[in-house]
C-alpha positions in Angstrom: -12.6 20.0 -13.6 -16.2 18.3 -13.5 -17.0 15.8 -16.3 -20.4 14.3 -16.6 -20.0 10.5 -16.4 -22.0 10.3 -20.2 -20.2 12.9 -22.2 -18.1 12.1 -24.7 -14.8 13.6 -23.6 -12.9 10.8 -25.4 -9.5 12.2 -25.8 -8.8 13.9 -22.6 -11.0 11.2 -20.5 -8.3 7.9 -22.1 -5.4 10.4 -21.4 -6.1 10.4 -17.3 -6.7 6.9 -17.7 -10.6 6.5 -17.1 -12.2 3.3 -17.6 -13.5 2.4 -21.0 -17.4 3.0 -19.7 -16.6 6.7 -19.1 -14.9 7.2 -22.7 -17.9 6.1 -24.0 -20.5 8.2 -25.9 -23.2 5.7 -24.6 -24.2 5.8 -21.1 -23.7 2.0 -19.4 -25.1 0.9 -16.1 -21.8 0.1 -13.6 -21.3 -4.0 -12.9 -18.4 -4.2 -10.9 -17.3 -2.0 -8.0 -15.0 -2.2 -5.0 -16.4 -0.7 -1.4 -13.8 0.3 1.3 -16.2 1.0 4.5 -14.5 1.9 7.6 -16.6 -0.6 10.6 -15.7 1.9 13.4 -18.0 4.3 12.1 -21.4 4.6 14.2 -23.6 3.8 11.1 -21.4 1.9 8.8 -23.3 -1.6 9.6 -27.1 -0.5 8.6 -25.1 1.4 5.6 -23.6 -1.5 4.4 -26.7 -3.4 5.2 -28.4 -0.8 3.1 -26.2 -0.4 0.4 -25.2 -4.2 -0.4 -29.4 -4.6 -0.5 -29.0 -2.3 -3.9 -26.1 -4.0 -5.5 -27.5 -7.2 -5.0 -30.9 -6.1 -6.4 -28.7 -4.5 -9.3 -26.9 -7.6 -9.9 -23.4 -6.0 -9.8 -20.5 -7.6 -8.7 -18.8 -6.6 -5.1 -15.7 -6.7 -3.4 -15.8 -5.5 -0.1 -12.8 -4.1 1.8 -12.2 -2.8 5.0 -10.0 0.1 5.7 -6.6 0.2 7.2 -6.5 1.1 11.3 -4.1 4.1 12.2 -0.8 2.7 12.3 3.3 3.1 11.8 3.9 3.4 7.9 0.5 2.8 7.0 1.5 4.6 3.8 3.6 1.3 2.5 0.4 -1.1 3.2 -1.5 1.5 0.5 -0.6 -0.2 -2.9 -2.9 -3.2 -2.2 -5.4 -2.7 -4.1 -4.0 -1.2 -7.3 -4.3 -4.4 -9.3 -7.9 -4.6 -9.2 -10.4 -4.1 -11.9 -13.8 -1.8 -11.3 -16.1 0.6 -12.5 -16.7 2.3 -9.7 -15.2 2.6 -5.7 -17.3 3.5 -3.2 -15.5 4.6 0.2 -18.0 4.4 2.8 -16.9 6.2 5.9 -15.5 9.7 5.9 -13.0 12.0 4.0 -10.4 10.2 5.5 -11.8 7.2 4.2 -12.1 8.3 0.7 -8.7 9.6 1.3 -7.6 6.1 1.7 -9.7 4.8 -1.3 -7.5 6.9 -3.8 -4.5 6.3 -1.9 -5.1 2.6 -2.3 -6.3 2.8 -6.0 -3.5 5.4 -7.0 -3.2 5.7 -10.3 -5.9 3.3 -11.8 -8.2 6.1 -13.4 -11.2 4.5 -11.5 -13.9 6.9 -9.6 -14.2 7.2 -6.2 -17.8 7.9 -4.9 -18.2 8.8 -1.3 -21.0 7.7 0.8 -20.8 9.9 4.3 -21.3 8.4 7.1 -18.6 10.1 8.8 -17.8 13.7 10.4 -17.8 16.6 7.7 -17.7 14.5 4.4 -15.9 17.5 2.3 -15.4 15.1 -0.5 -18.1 12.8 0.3 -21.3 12.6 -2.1 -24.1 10.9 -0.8 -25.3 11.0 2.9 -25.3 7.2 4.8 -29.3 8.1 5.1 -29.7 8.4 1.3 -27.9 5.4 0.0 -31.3 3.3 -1.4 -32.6 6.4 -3.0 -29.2 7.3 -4.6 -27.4 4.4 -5.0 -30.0 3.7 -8.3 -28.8 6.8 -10.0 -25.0 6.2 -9.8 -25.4 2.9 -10.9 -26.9 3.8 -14.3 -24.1 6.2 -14.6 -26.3 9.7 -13.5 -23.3 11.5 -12.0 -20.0 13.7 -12.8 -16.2 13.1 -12.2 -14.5 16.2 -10.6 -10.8 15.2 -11.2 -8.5 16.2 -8.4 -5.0 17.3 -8.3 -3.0 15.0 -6.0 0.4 15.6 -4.8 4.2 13.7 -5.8 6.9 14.2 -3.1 10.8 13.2 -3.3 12.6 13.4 0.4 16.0 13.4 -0.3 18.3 12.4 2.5 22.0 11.6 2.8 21.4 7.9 2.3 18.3 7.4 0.3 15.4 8.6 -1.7 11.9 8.7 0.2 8.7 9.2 -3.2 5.5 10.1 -1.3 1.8 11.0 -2.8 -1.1 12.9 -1.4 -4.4 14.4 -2.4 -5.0 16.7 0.6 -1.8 17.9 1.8 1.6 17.5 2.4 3.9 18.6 4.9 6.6 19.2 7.2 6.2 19.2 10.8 8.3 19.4 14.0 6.7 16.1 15.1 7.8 14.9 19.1 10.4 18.1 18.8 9.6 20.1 21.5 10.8 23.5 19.5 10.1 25.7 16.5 11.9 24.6 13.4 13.2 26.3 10.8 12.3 26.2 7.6 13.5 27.6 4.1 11.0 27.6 1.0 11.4 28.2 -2.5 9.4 28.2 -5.6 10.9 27.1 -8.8 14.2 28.5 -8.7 13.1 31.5 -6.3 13.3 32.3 -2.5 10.1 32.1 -1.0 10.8 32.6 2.8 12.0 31.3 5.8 9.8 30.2 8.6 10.1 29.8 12.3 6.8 27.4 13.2 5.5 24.3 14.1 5.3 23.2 10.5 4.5 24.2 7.3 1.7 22.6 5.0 1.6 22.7 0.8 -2.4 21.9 0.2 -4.2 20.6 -3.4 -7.4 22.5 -3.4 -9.0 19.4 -2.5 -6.7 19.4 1.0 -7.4 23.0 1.5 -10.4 22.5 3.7 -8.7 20.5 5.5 -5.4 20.6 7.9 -4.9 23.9 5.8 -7.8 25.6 6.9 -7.3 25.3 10.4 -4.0 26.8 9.9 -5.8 29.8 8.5 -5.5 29.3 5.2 -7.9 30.3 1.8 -10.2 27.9 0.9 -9.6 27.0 -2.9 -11.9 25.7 -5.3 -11.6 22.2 -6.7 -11.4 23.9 -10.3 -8.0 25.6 -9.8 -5.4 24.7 -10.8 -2.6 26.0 -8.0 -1.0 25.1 -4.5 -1.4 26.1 -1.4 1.7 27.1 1.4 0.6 27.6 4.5 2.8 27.9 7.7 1.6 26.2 11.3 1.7 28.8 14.1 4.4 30.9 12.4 6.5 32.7 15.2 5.7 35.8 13.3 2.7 37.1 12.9 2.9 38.2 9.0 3.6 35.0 7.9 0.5 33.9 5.7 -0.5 31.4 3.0 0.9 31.6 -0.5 -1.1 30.7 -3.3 1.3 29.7 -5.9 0.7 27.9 -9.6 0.3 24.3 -9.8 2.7 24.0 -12.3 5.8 24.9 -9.8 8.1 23.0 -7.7 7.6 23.8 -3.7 11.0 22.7 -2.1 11.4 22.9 1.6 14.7 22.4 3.7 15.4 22.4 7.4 18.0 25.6 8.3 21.1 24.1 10.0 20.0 25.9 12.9 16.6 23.7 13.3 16.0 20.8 15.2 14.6 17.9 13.4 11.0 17.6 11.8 8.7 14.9 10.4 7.5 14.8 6.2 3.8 13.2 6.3 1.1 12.7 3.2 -2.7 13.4 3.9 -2.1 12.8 8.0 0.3 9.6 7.5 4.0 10.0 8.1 6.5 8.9 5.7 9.8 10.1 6.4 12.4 12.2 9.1 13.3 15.0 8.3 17.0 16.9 9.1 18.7 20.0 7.6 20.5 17.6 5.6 17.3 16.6 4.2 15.4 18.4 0.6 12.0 17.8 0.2 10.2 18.7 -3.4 6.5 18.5 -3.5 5.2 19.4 -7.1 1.8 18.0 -8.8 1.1 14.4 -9.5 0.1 13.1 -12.9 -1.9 11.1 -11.3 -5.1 13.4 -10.3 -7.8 11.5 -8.4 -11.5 11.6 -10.5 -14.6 11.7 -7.5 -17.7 10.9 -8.5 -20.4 13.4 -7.3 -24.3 13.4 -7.8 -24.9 16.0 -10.7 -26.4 18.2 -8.3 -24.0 19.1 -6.0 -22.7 22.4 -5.8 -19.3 22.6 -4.2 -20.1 26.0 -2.6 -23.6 25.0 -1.0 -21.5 22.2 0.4 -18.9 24.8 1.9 -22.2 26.7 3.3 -23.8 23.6 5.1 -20.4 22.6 6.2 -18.8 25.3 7.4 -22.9 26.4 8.8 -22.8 29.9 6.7 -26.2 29.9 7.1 -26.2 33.6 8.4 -30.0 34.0 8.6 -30.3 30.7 11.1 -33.6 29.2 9.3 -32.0 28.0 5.8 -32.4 24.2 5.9 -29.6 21.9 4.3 -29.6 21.5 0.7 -28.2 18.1 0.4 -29.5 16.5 3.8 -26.1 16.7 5.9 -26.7 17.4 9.8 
């Protein structure tokens, strides 16, 4: 769903817990924002160099923030930031790094704007290159929130309750297990399949250009509301991706015949799994809003991402490599 930042979408825009600025009928120029850049990047120092020369020009107030390294239960360390008050985050790095904004901001209605300065940049708005000439725009409030379906996940074990949350994907994998595991899917209250694979991924839209795709599955547009189950080199070749409503429960279980797996969130591992193990992936209510320039079109990003270009001489739209 895309929202222009000034409408006046009052009713549904205090229900997903937008700040007050959004609600608004009046547009308002953004004071206060929080920027998670990731340092490793190549470019992230003459971006941030680049972009803090426009807040401070703008007079709005910053917090920077760098992003968590790869690590062993990174998911834990990403509640940090929930208490904290902005109009606007700006994730500077890659999809992974916006990915970590909205873990880290779960839940607090505020937009996420993407500054790519990363790989692909999927979810990414504005290109490191273009931050003085774009920056001015977002900060009077020129841009539209596309709010995405996230993911809630229960791993239920003999001993204890695992909650997990994800925008791109979650899934079950056969980790450091050397064999195929076995898994058994439903839907709702109906048999889906059972799979022998590596793993087997349930994808937002959002997440389905992601680990999704590479497993062969459909890309999905932003706008609809459904899951995606794709299994991970599926012993048998007629396995494919299910595309299945967002409004069902996707439960997964390890056969007592399988070896053990792994449950991870958007690429971080949260929990073991065993047959003794039930994990229920189902929709979040708390969808994630990105902020996007108002002229980006989701499928000319696919196109310069994915290099449709079939004719060889169409130049990108946007200004992405």
């Amino acid at each position: 769903m895309r929202i222009p930042a000034r409408a006046g979408w009052s009713n549904l825009l205090d229900f997903m817990n937008l700040p007050a600025w959004l609600i608004s009928k009046q547009p308002m120029k953004i004071n206060k924002v929080v920027i998670i850049i990731n340092q490793t990047k190549g470019h992230a120092k003459q971006t941030a160099v680049a972009l803090k020369a426009v807040l401070d020009r703008e007079r709005v107030q910053q917090r920077w923030v760098e992003t968590f390294p790869p690590q062993r239960n990174l998911f834990r360390k990403l509640s940090d930031l929930k208490g904290l008050k902005a109009d606007l985050v700006i994730a500077c790095g890659g999809d992974g790094t916006l990915l970590q904004a909205a873990h880290r901001f779960r839940g607090s209605g505020i937009p996420i704007l993407g500054i790519n300065i990363g790989y692909l940049g999927f979810i990414t708005s504005i290109p490191g290159n273009r931050v003085r000439q774009e920056m001015r725009r977002i900060l009077n409030g020129e841009f539209t929130i596309s709010l995405r379906t996230a993911l809630a996940l229960e791993i239920e074990g003999k001993k204890k309750l695992v909650i997990g949350w994800a925008l791109n994907d979650a899934l079950v994998v056969r980790g450091d297990n050397p064999h195929l595991i076995n898994i058994s899917a439903r839907v709702g209250n109906r048999r889906l399949t059972k799979y022998r694979c590596d793993g087997l991924i349930v994808a937002t839209p959002t997440g389905s250009t992601a680990y999704s795709l590479a497993a062969g599955g459909p890309i999905i547009s932003p706008e609809c509301n459904v899951l995606t189950i794709t299994p991970i080199c599926p012993q048998s070749l007629t396995n494919r991706s299910v595309v299945v409503n967002s409004t069902e429960i996707v439960e997964m279980s390890l056969d007592l015949t399988s070896g053990p797996g792994i449950v991870q969130v958007d690429g971080m591992t949260i929990a073991r799994a065993t047959p003794e193990s039930s994990i229920r992936v189902q929709t979040s209510p708390d969808s994630v809003p990105i902020a996007f320039l108002p002229e980006i079109n989701y499928y000319d990003v696919l196109s310069e991402k994915l290099q449709w270009r079939g004719d060889g001489l169409s130049k990108p739209k946007y200004g992405y490599s």
